[in-house]
C-alpha positions in Angstrom: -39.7 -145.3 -6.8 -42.8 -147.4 -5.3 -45.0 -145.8 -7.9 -42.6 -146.4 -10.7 -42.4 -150.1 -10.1 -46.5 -150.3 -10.2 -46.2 -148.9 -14.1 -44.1 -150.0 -16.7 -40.9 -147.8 -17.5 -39.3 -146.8 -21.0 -35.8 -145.4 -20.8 -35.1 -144.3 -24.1 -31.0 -143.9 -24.8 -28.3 -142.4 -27.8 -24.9 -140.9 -27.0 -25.3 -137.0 -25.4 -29.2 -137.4 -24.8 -29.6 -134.2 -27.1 -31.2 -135.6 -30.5 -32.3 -139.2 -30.8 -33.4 -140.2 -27.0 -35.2 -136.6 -26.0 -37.3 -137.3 -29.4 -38.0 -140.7 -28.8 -39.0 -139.3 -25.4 -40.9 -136.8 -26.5 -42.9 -138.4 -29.3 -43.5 -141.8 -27.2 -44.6 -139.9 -23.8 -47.1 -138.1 -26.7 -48.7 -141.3 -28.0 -49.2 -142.5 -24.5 -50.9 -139.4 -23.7 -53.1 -139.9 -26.4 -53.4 -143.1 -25.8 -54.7 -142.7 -22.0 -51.8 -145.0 -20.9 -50.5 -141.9 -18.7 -51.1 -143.4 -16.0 -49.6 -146.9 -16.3 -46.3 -145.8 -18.5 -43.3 -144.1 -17.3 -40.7 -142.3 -20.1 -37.1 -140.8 -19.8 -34.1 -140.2 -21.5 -30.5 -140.4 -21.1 -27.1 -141.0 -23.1 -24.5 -143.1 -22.6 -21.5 -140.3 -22.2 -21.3 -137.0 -20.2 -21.2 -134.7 -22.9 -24.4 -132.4 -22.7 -25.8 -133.2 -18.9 -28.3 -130.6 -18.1 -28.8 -128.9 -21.3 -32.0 -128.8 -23.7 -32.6 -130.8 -26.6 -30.6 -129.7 -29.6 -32.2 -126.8 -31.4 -33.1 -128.8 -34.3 -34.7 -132.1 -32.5 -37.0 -129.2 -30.9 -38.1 -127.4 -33.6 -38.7 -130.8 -35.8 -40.5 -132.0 -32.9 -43.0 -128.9 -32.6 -43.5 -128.6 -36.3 -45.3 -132.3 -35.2 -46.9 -131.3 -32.6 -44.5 -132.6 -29.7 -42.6 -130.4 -27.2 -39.1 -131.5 -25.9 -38.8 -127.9 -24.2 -38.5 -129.2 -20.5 -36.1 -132.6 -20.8 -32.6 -131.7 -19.8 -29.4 -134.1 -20.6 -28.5 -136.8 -18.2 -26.2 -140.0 -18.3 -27.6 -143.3 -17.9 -27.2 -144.0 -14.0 -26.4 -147.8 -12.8 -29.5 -147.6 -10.6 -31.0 -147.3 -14.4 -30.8 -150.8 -15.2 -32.8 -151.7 -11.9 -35.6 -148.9 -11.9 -36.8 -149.1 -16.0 -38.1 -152.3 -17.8 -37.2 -151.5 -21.0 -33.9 -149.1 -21.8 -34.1 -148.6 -25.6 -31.2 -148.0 -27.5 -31.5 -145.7 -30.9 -28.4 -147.6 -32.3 -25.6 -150.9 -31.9 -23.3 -148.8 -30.5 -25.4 -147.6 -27.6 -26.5 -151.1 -27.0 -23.6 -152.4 -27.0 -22.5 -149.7 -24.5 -25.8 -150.2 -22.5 -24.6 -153.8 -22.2 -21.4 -153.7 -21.1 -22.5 -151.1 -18.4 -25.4 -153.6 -17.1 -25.6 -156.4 -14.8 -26.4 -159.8 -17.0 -29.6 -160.4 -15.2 -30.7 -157.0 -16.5 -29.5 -157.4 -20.8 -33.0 -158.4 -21.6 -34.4 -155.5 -21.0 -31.6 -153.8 -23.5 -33.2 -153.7 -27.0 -32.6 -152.0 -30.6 -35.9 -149.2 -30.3 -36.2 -150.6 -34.2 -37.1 -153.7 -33.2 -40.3 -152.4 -32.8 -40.6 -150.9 -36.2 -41.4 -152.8 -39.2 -39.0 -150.1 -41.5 -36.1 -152.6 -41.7 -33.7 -150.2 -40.4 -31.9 -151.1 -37.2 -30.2 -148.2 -35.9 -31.6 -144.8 -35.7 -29.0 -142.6 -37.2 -27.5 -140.0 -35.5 -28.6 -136.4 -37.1 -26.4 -134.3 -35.1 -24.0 -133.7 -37.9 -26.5 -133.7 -40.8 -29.2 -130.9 -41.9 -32.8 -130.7 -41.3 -33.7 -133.4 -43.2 -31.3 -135.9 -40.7 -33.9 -134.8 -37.5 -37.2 -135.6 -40.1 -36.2 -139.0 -40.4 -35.6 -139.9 -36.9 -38.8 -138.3 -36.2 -40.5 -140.5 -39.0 -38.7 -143.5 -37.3 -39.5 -142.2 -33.9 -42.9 -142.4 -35.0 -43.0 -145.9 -36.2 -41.5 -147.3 -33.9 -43.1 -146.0 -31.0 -46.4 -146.9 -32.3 -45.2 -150.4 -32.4 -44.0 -150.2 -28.6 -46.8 -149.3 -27.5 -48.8 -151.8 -29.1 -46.4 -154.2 -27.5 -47.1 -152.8 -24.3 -50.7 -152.3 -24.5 -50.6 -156.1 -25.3 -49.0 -157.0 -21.3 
């Protein structure tokens, strides 16, 4: 945890931790990789409810994310953990509800560091929606917001 503190941490969060969050994960971990930021960033996942703990990404996040390049093939589920709020400096929410969730679960001096991941897009969308339900075309578009809008984090980040 010594080392994590040194670097700056991303905790990326939707409901099961199957779709939106792994993705973001994924794709975000990727660009700062690419970027050479390896070694100051740290990236996870988690959702806000119980539902898939220790299971892959869904099918269909993985095989969107490989068609681009990304692999999601060793993230697991997990539930955001109360010692969350104190170990990350930013946990990113893919939608209101999560935040709002994320919120209610945190300690008030920690609520700044709860934000919309759109914020940091310039697509006008808030939310990431929630594919899960939808066809193949539903996990393209989080991708292509996924995209965006970790571009723009990390440009806010390289920035500190």
């Amino acid at each position: 945890m010594d080392e994590m503190k040194k670097k700056t941490s991303v905790l990326f969060v939707c409901m099961g931790n199957i779709c939106r969050s792994p993705t973001a994960e994924g794709v975000f971990r990727h660009h700062v990789v690419e970027a050479g930021l390896d070694e100051h960033i740290v990236v996870d996942s988690a959702g806000t409810h119980a539902y898939h703990v220790g299971e892959p990404p869904d099918r269909r996040s993985h095989a969107a994310a490989q068609r681009r390049g990304i692999s999601l093939g060793e993230l697991r589920a997990r539930r955001v953990s109360d010692e969350d709020f104190e170990r990350f400096d930013y946990i990113i929410a893919m939608d209101e509800d999560n935040l709002s969730r994320l919120k209610d679960q945190s300690p008030p001096q920690h609520h700044s560091k709860v934000r919309l991941f759109l914020e940091f897009a310039s697509s006008g969308q808030r939310e990431v929606p929630d594919p899960y339900y939808g066809g193949a075309a539903g996990f393209e578009r989080v991708l292509d917001l996924v995209e965006e809008a970790s571009r723009g984090l990390l440009e806010t980040l390289s920035k500190k």
